[in-house]
C-alpha positions as CSV (number, residue, x, y, z in Angstrom):
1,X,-168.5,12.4,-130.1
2,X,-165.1,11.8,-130.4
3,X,-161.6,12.9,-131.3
4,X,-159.0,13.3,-134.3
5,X,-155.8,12.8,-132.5
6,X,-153.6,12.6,-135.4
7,X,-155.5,15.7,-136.9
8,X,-154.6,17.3,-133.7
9,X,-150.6,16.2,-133.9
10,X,-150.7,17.3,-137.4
11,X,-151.9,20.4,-136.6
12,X,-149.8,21.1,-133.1
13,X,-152.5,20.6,-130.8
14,X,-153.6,17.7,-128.4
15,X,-156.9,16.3,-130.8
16,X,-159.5,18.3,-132.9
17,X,-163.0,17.5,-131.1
18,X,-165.1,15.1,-133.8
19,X,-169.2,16.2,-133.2
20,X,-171.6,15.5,-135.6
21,X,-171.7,19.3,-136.6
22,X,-168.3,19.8,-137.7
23,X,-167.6,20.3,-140.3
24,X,-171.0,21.4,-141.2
25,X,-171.0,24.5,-139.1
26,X,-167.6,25.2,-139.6
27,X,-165.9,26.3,-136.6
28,X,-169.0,26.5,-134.6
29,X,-169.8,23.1,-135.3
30,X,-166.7,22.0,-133.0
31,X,-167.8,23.5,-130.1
32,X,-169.1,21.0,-127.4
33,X,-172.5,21.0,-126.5
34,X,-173.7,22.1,-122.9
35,X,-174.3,19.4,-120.3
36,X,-175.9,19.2,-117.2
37,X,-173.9,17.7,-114.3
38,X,-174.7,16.5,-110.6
39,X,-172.2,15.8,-108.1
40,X,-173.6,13.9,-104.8
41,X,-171.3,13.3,-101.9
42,X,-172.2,9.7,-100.6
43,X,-171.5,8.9,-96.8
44,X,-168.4,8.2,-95.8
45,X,-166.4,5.3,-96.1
46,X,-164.6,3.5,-92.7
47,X,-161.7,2.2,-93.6
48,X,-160.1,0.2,-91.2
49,X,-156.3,-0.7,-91.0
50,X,-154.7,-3.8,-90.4
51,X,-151.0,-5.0,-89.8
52,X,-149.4,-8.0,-91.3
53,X,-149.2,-10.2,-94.5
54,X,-153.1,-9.7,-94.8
55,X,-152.5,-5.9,-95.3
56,X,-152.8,-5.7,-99.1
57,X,-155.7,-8.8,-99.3
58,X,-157.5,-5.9,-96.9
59,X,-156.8,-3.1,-99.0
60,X,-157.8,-5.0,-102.8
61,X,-161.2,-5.8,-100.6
62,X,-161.9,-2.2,-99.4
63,X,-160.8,-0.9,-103.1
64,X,-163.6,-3.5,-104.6
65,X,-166.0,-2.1,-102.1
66,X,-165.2,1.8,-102.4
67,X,-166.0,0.7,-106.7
68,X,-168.8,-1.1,-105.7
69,X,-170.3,1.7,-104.0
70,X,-169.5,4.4,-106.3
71,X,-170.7,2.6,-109.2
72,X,-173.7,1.9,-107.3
73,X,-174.3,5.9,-106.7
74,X,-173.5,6.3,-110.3
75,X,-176.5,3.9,-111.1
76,X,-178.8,5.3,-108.9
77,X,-178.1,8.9,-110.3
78,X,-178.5,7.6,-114.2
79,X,-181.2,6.3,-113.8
80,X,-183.1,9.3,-112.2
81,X,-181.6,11.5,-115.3
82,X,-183.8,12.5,-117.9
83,X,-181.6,13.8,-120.9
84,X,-178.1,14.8,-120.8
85,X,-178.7,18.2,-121.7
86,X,-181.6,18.8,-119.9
87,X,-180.8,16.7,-116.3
């Protein structure tokens, strides 16, 4: 659910994970629970190039649309999900 980072500095590591089993199960109860992933490959994306003071307004607009369109896919896939542990 989270983490402790200045726990973790404390203690010479990165962060100690925060779940809401810890520290009820002791060490056990710091272990992350298993999750379900799916990676889809959209089409790909033309980008064309273009020369000239209009070079960087080009590339902002093809960034915005390569988020767009990523953020769409993620949409798409969340909403099909079911659970997060179960897919």
């Amino acid at each position: 659910m989270g983490r402790a980072e200045g726990v973790g500095r404390f203690l010479g590591v990165p962060y100690v994970p925060v779940t809401p089993f810890f520290p009820l199960l002791g060490v056990l109860g710091a272990l992350p629970l298993p999750t379900k992933w799916f990676i889809r490959f959209g089409k790909p994306i033309r980008l064309e190039g273009q020369e000239g003071e209009a070079r960087w307004q080009r590339a902002r607009h093809e960034a915005m649309r390569v988020r767009r369109t990523v953020q769409e896919m993620v949409v798409r896939l969340k909403r099909r999900r079911r659970s997060v542990f179960f897919g």
